[in-house]
Residue frames as qw, qx, qy, qz and C-alpha x, y, z in Angstrom:
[[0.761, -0.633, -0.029, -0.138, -136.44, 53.55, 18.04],
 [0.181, -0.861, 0.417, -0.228, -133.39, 53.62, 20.11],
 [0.518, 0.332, -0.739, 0.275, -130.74, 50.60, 20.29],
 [0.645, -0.741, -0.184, 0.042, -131.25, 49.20, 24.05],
 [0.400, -0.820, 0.362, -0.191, -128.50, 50.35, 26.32],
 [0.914, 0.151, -0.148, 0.347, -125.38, 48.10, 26.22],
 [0.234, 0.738, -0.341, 0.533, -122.90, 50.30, 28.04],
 [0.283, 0.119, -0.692, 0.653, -121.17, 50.27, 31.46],
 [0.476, -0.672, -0.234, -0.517, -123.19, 50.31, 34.56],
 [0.132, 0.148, -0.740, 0.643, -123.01, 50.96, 38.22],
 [0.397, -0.634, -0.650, -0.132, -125.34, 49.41, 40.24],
 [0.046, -0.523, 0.333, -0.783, -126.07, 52.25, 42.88],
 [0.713, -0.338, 0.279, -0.547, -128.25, 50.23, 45.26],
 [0.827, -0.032, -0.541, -0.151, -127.34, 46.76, 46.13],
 [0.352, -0.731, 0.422, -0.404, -126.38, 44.72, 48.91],
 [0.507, 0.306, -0.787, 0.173, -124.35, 41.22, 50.65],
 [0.487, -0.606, 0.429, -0.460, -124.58, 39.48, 53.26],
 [0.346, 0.078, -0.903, 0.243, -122.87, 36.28, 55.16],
 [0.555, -0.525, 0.030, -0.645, -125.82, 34.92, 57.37],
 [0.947, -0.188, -0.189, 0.180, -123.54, 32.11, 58.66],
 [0.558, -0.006, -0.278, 0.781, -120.95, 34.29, 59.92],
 [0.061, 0.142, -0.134, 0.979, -122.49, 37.70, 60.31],
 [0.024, -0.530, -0.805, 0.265, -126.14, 39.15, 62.17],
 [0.303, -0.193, -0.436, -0.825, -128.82, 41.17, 60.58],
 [0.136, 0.030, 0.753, -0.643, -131.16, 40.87, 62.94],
 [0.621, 0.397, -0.026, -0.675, -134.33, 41.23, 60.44],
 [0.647, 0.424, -0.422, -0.472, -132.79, 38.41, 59.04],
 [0.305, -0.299, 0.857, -0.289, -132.57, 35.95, 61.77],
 [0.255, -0.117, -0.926, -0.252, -134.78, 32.46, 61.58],
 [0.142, -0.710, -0.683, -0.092, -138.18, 33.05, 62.28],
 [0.232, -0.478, -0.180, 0.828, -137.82, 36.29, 62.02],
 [0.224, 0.509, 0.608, 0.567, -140.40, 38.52, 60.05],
 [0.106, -0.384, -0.302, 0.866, -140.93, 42.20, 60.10],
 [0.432, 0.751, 0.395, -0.306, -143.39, 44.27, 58.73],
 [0.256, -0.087, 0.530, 0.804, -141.93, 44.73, 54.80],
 [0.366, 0.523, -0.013, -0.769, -143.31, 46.67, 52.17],
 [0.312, 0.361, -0.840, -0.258, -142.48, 43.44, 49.95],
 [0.924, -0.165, -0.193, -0.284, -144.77, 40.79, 52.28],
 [0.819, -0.433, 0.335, -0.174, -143.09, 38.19, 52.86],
 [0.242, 0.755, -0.578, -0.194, -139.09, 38.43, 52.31],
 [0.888, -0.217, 0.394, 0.092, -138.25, 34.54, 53.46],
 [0.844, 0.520, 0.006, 0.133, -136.81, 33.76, 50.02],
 [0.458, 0.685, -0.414, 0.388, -133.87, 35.92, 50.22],
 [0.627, -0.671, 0.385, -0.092, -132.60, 34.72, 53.69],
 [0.902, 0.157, 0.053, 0.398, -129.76, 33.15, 51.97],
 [0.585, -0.546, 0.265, 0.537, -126.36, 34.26, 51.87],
 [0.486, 0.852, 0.135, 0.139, -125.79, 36.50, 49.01],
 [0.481, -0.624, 0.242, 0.566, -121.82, 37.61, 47.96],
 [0.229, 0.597, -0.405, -0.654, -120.04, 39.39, 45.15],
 [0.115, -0.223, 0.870, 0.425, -119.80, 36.25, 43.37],
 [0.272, 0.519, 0.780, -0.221, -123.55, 35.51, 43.70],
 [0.322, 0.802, 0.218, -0.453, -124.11, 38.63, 42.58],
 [0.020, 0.446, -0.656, -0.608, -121.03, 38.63, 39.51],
 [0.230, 0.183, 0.940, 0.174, -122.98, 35.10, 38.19],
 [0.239, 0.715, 0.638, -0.158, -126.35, 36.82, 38.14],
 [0.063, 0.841, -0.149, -0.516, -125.13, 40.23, 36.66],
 [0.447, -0.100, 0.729, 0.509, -123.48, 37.71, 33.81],
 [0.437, 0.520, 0.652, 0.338, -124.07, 38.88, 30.52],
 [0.038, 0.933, 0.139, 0.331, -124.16, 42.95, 31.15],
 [0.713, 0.392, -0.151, 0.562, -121.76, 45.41, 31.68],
 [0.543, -0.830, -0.001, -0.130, -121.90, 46.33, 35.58],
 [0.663, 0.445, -0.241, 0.552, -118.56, 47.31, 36.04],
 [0.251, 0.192, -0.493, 0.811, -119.06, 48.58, 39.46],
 [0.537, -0.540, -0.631, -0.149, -121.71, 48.60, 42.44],
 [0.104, -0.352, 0.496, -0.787, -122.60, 50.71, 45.74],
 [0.568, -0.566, -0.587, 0.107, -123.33, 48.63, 49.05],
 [0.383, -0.522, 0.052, -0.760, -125.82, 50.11, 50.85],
 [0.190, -0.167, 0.792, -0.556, -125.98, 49.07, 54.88],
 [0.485, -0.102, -0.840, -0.223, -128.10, 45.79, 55.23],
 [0.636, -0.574, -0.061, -0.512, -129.49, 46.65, 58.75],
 [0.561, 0.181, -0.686, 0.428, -126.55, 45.01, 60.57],
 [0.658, -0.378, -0.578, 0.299, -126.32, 44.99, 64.01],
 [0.112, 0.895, 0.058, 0.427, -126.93, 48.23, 65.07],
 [0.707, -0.679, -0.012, 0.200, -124.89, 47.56, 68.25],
 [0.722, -0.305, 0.455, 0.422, -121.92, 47.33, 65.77],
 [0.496, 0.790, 0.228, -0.278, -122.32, 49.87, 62.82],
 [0.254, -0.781, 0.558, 0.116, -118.42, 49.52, 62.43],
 [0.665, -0.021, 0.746, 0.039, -118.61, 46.06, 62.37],
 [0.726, 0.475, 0.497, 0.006, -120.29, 46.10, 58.68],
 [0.413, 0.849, -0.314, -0.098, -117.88, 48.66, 56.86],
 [0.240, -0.718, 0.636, 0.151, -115.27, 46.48, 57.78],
 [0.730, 0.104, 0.675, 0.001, -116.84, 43.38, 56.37],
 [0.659, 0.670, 0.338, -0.054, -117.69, 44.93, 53.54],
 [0.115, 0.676, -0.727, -0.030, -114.12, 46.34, 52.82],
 [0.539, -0.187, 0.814, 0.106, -112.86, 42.95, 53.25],
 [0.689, 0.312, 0.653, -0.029, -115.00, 41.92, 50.52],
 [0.279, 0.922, -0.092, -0.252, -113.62, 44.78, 48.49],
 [0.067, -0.691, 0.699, 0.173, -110.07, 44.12, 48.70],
 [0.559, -0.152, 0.810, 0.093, -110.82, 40.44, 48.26],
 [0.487, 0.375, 0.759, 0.214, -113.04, 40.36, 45.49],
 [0.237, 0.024, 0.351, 0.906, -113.38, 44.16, 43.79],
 [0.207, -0.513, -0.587, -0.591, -116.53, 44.15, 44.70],
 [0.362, 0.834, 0.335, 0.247, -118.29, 46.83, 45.79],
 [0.407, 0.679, 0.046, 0.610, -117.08, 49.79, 44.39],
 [0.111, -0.350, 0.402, -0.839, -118.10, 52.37, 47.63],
 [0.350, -0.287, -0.814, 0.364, -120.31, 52.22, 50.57],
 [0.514, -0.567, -0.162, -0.623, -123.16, 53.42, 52.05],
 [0.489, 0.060, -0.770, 0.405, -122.61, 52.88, 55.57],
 [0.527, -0.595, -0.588, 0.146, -124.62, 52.09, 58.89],
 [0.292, 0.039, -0.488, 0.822, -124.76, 55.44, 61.31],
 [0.326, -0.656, -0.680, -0.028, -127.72, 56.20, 63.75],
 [0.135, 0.620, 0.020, 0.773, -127.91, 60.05, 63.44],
 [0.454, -0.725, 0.053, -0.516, -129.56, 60.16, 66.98],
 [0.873, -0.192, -0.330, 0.303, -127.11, 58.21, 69.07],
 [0.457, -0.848, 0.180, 0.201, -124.93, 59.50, 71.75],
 [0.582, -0.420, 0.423, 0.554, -121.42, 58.54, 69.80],
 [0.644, 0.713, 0.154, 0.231, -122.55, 59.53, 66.16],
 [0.130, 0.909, -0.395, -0.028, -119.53, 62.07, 66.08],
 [0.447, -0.550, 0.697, 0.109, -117.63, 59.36, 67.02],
 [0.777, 0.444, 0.443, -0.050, -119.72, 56.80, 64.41],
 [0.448, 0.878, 0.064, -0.153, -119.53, 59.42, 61.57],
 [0.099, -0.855, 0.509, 0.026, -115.64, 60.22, 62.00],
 [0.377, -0.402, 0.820, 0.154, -114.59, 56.48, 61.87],
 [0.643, 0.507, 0.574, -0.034, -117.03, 55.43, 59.02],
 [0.405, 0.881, -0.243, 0.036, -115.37, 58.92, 56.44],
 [0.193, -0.745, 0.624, 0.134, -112.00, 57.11, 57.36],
 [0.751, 0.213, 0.603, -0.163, -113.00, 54.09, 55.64],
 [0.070, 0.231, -0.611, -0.754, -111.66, 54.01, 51.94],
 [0.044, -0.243, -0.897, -0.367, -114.89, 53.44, 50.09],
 [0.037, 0.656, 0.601, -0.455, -117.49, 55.11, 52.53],
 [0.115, 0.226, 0.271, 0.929, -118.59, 57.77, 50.49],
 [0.476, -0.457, -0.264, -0.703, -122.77, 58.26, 52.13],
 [0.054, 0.030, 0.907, -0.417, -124.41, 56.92, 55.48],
 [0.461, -0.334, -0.515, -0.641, -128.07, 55.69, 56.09],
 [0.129, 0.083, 0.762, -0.629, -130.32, 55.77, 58.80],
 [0.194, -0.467, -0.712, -0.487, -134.11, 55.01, 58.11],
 [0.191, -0.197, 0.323, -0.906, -136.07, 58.06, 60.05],
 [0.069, 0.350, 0.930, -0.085, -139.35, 55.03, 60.45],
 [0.061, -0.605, -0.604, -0.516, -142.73, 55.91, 60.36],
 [0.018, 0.459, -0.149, 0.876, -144.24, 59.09, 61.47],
 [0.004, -0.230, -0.635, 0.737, -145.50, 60.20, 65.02],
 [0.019, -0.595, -0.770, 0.229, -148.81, 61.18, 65.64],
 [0.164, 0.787, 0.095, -0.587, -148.28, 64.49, 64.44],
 [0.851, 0.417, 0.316, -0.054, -146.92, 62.91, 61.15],
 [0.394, 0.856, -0.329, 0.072, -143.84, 63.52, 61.62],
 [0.902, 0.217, -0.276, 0.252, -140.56, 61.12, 60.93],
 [0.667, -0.319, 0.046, 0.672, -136.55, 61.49, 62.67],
 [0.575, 0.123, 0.110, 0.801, -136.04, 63.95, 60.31],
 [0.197, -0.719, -0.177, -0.642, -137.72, 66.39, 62.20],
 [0.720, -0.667, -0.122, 0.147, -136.21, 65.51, 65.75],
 [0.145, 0.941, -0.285, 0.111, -133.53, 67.69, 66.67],
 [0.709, -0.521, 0.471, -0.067, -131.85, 65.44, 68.21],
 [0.731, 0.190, 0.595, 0.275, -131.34, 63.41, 65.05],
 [0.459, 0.822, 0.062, 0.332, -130.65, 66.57, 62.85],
 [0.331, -0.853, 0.396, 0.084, -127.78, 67.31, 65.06],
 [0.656, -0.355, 0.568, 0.349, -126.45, 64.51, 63.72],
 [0.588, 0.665, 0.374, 0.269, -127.55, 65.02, 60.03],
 [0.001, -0.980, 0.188, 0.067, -125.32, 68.57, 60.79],
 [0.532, -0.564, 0.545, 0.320, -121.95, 66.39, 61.24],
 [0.815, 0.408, 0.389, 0.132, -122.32, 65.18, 57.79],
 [0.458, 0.856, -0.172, 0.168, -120.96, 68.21, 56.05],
 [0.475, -0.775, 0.414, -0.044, -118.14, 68.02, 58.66],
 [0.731, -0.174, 0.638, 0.172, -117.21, 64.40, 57.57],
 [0.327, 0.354, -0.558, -0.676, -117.88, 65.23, 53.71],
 [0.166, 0.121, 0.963, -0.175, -120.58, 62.59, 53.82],
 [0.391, -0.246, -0.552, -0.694, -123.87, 62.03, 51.81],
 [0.322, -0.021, 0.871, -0.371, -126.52, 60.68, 53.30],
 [0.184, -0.159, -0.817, -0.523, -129.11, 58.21, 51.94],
 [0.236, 0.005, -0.088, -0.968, -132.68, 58.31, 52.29],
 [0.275, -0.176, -0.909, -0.258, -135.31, 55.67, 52.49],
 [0.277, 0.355, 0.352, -0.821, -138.75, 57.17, 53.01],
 [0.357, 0.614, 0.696, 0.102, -142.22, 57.13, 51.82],
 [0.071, 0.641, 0.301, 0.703, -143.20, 59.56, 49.26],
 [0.260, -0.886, -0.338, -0.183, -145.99, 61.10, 51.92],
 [0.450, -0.833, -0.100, 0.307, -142.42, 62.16, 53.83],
 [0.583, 0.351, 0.188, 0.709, -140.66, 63.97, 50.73],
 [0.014, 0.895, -0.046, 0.443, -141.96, 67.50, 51.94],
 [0.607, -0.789, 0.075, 0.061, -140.32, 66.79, 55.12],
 [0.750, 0.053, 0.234, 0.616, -137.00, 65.39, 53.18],
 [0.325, 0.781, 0.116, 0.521, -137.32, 68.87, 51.08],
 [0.291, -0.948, 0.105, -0.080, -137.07, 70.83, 54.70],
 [0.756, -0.505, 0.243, 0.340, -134.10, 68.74, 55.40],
 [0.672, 0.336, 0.388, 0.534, -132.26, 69.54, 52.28],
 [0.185, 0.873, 0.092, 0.442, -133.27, 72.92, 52.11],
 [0.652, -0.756, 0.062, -0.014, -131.87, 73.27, 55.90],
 [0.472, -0.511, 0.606, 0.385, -128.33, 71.89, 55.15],
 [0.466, 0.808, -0.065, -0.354, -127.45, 72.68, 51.83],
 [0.152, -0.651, 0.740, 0.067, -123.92, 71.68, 51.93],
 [0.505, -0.063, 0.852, -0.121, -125.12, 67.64, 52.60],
 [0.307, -0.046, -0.821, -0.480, -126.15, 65.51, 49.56],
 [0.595, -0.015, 0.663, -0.453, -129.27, 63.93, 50.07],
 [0.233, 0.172, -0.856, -0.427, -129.84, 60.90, 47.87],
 [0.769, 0.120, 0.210, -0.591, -133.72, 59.35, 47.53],
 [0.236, -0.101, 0.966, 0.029, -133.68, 55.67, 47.63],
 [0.312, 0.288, 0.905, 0.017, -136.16, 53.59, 45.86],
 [0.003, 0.382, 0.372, 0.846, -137.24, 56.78, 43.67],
 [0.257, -0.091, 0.410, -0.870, -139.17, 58.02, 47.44],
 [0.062, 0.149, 0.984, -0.073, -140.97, 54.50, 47.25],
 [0.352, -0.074, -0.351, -0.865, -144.20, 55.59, 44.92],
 [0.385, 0.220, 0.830, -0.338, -146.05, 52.25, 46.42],
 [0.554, 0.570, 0.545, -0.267, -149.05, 51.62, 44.26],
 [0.366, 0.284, 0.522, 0.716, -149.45, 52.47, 40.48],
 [0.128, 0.747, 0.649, 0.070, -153.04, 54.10, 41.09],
 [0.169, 0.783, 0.180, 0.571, -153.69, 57.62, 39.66],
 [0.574, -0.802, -0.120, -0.114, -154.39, 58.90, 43.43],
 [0.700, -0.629, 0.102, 0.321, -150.77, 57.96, 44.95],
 [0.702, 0.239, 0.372, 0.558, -148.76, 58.72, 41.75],
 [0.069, 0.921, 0.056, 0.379, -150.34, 62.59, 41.52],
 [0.460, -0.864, 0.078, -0.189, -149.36, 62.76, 45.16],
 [0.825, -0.219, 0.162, 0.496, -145.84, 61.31, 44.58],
 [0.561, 0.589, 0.212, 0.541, -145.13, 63.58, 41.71],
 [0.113, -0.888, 0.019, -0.446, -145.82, 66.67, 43.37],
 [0.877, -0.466, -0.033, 0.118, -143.85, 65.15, 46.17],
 [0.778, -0.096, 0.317, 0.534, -140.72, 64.97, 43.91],
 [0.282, 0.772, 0.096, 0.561, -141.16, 68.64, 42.32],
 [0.557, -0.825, -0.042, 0.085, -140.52, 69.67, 45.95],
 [0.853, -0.322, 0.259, 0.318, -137.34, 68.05, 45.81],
 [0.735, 0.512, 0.263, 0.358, -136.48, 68.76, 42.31],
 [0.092, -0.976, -0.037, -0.192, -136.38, 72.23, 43.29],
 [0.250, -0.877, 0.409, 0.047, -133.28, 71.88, 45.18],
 [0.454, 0.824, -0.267, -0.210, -129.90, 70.87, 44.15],
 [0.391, -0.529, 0.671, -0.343, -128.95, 68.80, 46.99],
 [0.778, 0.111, 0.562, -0.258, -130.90, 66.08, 46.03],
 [0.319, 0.393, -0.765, -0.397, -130.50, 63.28, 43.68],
 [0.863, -0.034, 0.268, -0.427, -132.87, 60.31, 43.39],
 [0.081, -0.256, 0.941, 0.205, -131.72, 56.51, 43.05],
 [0.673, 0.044, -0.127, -0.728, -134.16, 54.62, 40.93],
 [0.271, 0.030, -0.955, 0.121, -134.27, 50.85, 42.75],
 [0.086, 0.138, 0.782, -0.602, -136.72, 48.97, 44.57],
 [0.367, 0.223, 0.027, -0.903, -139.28, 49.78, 42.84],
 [0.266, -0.281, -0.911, -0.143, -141.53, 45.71, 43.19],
 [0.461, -0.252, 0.325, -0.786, -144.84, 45.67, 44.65],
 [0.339, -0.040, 0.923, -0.179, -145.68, 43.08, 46.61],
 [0.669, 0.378, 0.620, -0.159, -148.11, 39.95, 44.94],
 [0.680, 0.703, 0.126, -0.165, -147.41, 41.27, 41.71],
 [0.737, 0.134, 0.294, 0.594, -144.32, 40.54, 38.92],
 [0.140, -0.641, 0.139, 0.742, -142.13, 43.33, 38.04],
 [0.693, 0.370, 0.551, 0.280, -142.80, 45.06, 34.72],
 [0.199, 0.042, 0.269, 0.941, -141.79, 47.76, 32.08],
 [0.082, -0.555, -0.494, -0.665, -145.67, 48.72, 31.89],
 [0.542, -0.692, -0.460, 0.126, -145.99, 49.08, 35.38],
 [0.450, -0.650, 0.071, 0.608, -142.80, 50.78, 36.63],
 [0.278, 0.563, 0.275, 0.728, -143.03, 53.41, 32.47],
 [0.217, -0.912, -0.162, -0.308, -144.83, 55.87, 34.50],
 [0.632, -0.737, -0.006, 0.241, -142.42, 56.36, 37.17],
 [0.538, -0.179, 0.355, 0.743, -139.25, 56.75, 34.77],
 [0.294, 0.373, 0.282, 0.834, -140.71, 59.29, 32.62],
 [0.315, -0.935, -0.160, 0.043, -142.01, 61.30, 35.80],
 [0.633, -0.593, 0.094, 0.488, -138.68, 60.94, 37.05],
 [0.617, 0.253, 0.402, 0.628, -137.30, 61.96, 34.05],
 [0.072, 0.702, 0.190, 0.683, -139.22, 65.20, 33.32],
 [0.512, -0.827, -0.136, 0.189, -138.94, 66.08, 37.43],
 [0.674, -0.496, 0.311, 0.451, -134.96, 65.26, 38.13],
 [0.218, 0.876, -0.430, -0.019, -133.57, 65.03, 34.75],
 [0.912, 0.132, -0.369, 0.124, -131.41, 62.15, 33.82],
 [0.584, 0.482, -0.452, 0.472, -128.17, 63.79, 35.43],
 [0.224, -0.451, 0.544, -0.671, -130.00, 63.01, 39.13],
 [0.913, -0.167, 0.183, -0.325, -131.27, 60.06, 38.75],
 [0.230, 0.413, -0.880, -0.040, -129.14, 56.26, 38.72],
 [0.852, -0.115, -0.326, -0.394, -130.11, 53.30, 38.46],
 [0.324, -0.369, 0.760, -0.425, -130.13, 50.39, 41.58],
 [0.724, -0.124, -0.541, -0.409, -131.29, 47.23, 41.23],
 [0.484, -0.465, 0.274, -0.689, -131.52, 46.50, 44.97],
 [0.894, 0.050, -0.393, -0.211, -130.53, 43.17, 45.05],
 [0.050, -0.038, 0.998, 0.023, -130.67, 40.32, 46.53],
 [0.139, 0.263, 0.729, -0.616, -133.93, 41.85, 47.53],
 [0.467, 0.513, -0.205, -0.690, -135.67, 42.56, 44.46],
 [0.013, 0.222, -0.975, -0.023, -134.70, 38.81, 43.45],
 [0.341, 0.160, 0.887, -0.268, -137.83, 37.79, 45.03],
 [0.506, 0.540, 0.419, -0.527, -139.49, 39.12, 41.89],
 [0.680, 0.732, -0.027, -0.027, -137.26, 38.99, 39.14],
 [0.767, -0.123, 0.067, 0.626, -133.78, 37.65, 37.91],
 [0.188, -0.518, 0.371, 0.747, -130.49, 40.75, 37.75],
 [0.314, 0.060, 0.702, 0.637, -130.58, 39.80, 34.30],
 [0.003, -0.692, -0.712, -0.114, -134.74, 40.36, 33.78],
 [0.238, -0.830, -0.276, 0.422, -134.04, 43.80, 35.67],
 [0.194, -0.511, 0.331, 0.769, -131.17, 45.40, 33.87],
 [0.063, 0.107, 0.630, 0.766, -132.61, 44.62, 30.26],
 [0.013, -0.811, -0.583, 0.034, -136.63, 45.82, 31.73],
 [0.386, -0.718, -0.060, 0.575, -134.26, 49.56, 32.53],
 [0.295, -0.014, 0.588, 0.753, -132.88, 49.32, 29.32],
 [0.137, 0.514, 0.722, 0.442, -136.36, 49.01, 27.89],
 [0.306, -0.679, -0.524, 0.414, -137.73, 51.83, 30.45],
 [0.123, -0.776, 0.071, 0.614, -135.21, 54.42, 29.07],
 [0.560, 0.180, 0.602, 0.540, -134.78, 53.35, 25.86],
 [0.351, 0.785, 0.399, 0.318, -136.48, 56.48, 24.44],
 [0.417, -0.855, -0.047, 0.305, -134.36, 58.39, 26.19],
 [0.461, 0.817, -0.346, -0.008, -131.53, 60.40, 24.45],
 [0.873, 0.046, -0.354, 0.331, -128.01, 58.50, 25.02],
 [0.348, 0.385, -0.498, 0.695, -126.26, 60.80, 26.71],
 [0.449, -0.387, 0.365, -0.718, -129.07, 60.41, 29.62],
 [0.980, -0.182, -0.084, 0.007, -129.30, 56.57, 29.46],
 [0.690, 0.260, -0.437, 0.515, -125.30, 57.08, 30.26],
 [0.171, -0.509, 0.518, -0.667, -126.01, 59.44, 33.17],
 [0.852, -0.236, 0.055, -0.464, -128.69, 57.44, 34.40],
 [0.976, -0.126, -0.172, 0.032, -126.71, 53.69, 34.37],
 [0.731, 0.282, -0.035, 0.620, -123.26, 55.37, 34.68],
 [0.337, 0.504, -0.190, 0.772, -122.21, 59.12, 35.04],
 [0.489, -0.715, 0.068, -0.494, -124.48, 60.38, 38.05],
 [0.861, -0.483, -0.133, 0.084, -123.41, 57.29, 40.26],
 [0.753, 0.190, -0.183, 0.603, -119.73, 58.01, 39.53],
 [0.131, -0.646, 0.196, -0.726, -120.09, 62.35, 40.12],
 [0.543, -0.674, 0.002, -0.501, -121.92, 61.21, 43.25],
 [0.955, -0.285, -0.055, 0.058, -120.59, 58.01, 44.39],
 [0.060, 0.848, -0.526, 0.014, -116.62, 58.36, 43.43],
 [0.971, 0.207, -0.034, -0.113, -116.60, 54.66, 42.73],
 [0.108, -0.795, 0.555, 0.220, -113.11, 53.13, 43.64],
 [0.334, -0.276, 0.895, 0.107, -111.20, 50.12, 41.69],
 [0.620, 0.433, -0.070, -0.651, -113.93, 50.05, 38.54],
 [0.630, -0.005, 0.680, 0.376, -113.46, 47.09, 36.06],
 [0.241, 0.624, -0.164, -0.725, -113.36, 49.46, 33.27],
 [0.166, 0.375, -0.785, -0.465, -112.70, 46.32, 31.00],
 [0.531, 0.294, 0.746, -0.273, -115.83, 44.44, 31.69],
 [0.273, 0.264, -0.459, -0.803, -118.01, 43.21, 29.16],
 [0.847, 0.006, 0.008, -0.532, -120.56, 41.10, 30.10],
 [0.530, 0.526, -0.662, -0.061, -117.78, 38.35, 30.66],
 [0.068, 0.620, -0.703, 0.341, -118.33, 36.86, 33.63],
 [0.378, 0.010, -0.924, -0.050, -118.46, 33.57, 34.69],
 [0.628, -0.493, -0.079, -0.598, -121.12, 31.89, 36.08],
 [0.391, 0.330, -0.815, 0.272, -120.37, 30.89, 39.25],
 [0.610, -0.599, -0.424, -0.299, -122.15, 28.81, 42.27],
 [0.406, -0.788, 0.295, -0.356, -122.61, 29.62, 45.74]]
């Protein structure tokens, strides 16, 4: 059997937030939305690099992509700059997934000042849940006009969708070739049972098919129940024999994942997850894909699992 995993890693999925200086509107006080998670309360705390350096102590994350937190959509601007600040101040994170509502009247204008950003490297928009004819944003034209400026800006774009809308993700991919598209939360499988797992799989051969696409493997609690390696095996050795290590990276979606399990508890369950995996795909997988895709700036190449724990 295979050594666990002890190398460099980039988290590809995480996120910050100041909730005493900054607004997140999902995360106001007595605020609760419908989550796929229940009931998030716990993490309404303030969560910053250092939180996250203290909990990441002991392993060798050596570089992280924040992904937009649902700021203030009035102000999509507003959050790349915070989060740059928090670059330059503290090295953390690496790049950026940034806030831009494909179907807005100024996206060109959005898009264009978000790729001037050192660090932006993808935007998200969540396309919600589907119409009556069971279909999502990414079937309004209006909102694929903007998904068109992407190539324009040189701009991924993330993804955060149920499985049941991966064939519709496939059209969008196949449509604009040019544009990365990057599946969050491995196209959120929900359940374990036999039933939603066939119909994920086949979901993600859709995808596999094209070249555009690259899955991020985070997020992946279900509510009432503790994260585990026996639960979340199946899903890494679909993903595996779909994608292929050198399209999948690992995310450990924190703060929000938290409410089931410590950084620490996560990165050495991943280990165990891929451990049968040859090495040179437990290095794309925790390492090489995020870098090809992300372009990660200001690495700590010299980490080692050194860093202090520190409190909030």
């Amino acid at each position: 059997m295979n050594e666990l995993y002890e190398g460099p890693i980039i988290d590809a999925h995480q996120h910050f937030w100041d909730l005493e200086a900054n607004r997140y509107p999902w995360l106001m006080p007595g605020v609760l939305i419908e989550h796929r998670y229940g009931d998030y309360t716990p993490i309404k705390e303030t969560y910053l690099p250092s939180d996250y350096l203290r909990d990441a102590a002991g392993h060798r994350v050596i570089g992280s992509v924040y992904v937009e937190a649902e700021w203030n959509p009035d102000d999509p601007l507003g959050e790349t700059r915070y989060v740059r600040e928090l670059a330059e101040e503290t090295g953390r994170p690496n790049a950026i997934v940034a806030q831009a509502w494909l179907d807005r009247a100024d996206v060109d204008d959005v898009l264009s000042a978000q790729a001037r950003v050192a660090r932006v490297r993808s935007v998200r928009h969540k396309p919600g849940a589907p119409d009556k004819d069971g279909r999502t944003l990414m079937s309004d034209e209006r909102w694929r006009r903007g998904y068109a400026l992407l190539e324009r800006y040189g701009l991924h774009f993330d993804l955060q969708a149920s499985w049941r809308q991966l064939s519709e993700a496939a059209q969008l991919a196949r449509d604009f070739p040019h544009t990365t598209l990057i599946v969050n939360h491995a196209g959120v499988p929900g359940d374990r049972s036999n039933a939603t797992l066939t119909g994920w799989r086949l979901a993600l051969e859709e995808l596999a098919r094209l070249p555009n696409v690259a899955v991020k493997v985070s997020g992946l609690c279900e509510a009432g129940k503790p994260w585990s390696v026996a639960a979340n095996q199946p899903v890494l050795d679909t993903l595996h024999q779909v994608f292929g290590a050198g399209r999948l990276m690992f995310g450990s979606n924190f703060p929000v994942d938290g409410m089931f399990i410590s950084l620490d508890g996560l990165l050495r369950g991943f280990a165990e997850l891929v451990r049968a995996w040859p090495r040179a795909d437990q290095e794309a997988f925790f390492h090489d894909t995020a870098v090809r895709i992300y372009r990660p700036e200001g690495l700590d190449d010299n980490a080692r699992g050194t860093h202090a724990r520190t409190s909030r």
